[in-house]
N, C-alpha and C positions, 0 to 999 in steps of 0.2 A: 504494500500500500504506500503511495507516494503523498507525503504531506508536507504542507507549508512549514517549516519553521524560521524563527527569526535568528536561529542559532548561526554564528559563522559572519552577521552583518558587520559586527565589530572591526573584522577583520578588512584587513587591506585597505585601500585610499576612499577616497570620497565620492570619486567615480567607480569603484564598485559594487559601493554600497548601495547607490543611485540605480544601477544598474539591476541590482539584484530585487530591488525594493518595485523596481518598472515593473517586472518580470514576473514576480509574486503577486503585483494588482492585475496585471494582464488574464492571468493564468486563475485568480479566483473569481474575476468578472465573468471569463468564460463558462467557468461553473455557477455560477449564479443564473444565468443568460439561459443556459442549456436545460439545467432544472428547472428553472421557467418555464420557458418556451419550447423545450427540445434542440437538442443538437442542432438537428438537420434545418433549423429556423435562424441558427445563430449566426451573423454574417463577422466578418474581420472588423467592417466598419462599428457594428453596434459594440464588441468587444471592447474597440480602443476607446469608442465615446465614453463606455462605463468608466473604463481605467483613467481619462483623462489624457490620453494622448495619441498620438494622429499613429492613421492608419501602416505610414512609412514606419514608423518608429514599432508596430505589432511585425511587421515582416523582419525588421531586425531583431528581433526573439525567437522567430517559428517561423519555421519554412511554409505549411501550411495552416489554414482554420485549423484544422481536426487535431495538428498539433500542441494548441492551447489545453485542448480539452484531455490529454492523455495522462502527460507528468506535470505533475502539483510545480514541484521544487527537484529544479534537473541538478543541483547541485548537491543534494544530502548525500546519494550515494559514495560519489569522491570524499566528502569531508567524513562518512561513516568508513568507509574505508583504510583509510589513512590515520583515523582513530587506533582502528583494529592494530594497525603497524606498530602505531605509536605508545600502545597499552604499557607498563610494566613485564617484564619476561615472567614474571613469578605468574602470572597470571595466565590459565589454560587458555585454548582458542573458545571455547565456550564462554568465560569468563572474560575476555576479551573483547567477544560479540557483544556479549548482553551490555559492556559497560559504554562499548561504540554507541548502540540502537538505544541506550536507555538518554545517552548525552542529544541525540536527536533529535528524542520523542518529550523530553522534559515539557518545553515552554509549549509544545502541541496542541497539550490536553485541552485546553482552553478553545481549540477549532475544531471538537469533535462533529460541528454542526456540518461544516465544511466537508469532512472527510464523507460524511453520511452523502450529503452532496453529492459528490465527486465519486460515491459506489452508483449510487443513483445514475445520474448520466450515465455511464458505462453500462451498468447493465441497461439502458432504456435503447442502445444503439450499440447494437453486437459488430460494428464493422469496428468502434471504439474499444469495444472491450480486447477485442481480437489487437489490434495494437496495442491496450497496455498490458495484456498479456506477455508477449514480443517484449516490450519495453522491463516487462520484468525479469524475464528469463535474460534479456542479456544483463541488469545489474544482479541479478543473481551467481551467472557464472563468472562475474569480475569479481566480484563479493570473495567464490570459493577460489578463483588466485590468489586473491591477498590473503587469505586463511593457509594456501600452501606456502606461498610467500614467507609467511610470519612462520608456521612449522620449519620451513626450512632454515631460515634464518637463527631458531632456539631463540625468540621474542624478539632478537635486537632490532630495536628503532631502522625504518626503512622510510623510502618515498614511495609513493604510487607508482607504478610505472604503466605507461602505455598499454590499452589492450595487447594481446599475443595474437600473433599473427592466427589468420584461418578464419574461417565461418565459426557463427557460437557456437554450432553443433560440434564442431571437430576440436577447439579451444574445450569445450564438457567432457569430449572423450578423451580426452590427452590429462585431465584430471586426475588422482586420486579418486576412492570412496568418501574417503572421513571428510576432506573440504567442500565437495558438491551436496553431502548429506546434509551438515553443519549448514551451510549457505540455507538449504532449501529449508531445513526446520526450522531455522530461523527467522525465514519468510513468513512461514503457517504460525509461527509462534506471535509476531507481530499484528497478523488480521487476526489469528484466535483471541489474544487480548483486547483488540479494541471493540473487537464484536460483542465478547461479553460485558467487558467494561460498558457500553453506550447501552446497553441493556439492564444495568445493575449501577449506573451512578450514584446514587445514594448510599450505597455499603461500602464501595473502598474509591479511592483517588487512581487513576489510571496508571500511574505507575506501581503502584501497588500490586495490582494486577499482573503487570507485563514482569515483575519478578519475582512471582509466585509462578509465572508459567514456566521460567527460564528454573526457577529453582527444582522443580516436577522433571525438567527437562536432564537437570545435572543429578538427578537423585536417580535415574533412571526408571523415570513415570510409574512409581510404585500407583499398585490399587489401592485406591480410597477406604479406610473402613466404612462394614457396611452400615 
């Protein structure tokens, strides 16, 4: 699941942050627009008007419309990423993940209105969903790089590096098990949490949640008494 956060704004010059802040209104306009109206209703033009800014300035973001409407925030994955690298070595590749997704997901909680949103569209227009499907499976198999990465490395601090050459399907088979595993349940672990969570608000705080699932996950999902 791809969501907005404001995590990472700090960082870098003042035209990045500008940049990142365009992109973020862009990209939740289009969700708002879509959930409205439907995708298939929503032009570039009405997009930029919502965000406040002209139509040249939406093609400098997204190649196409249908690209507003797919990924929230094209940049968490790199900075989740590059967390994983950056973790402490003492700390497993589970241990690692959960503290990448959980630095993410922190200031999020707050737009689970949004995220609901942004399920919405996609499921309402399956040529959508079918993209951000696509769009998951490749930051998923960049994900289990940087998990063999980091194995490989015995934790030490790294940079991101460039996709691996090949199609994502042949970059997944050239994998390990344990980093494409970790990747993927990591995925199911993030929509399992918020799904419960926005079902159950009132009992616990979203993160709360998201590492009670992670802890289930490192306990090796024992059964519940009955």
């Amino acid at each position: 699941m791809h969501v907005v956060s404001e995590k990472g704004a700090a960082g870098g010059g003042l035209r990045e942050r500008k940049k990142r802040a365009t992109r973020a209104a862009l990209a939740e306009a289009a969700v708002r627009l879509a959930a409205e109206h439907g995708a298939e209703k929503v032009t570039a033009e009405a997009i930029s008007a919502a965000a406040g800014v002209s139509v040249r300035t939406f093609f400098n973001y997204f190649d196409t419309r249908d690209d507003a409407f797919v990924v929230i925030d094209a940049d968490a994955g790199a900075r989740m990423r590059q967390a994983v690298l950056d973790a402490p070595a003492a700390l497993s590749p589970l241990e690692a993940l959960r503290d990448a997704m959980a630095a993410e997901l922190a200031e999020a909680e707050q737009q689970h209105e949004l995220w609901q949103l942004h399920a919405r569209v996609l499921h309402a227009s399956p040529h959508l969903l079918v993209r951000s499907l696509g769009a998951h499976l490749a930051d998923e198999t960049e994900l289990a790089e940087v998990i063999a990465a980091r194995i490989r490395s015995g934790g030490r601090p790294a940079s991101v590096s460039a996709p691996g050459a090949g199609s994502d399907e042949e970059r997944r088979r050239a994998l390990d098990l344990y980093p494409r595993l970790l990747a993927a349940v990591a995925g199911t672990a993030v929509r399992t949490s918020v799904e419960h969570w926005c079902a159950r608000q009132e009992e616990a705080a979203f993160l709360d949640v998201f590492r009670e699932v992670f802890a289930l996950l490192a306990a090796g999902l024992p059964a519940p008494p009955a």
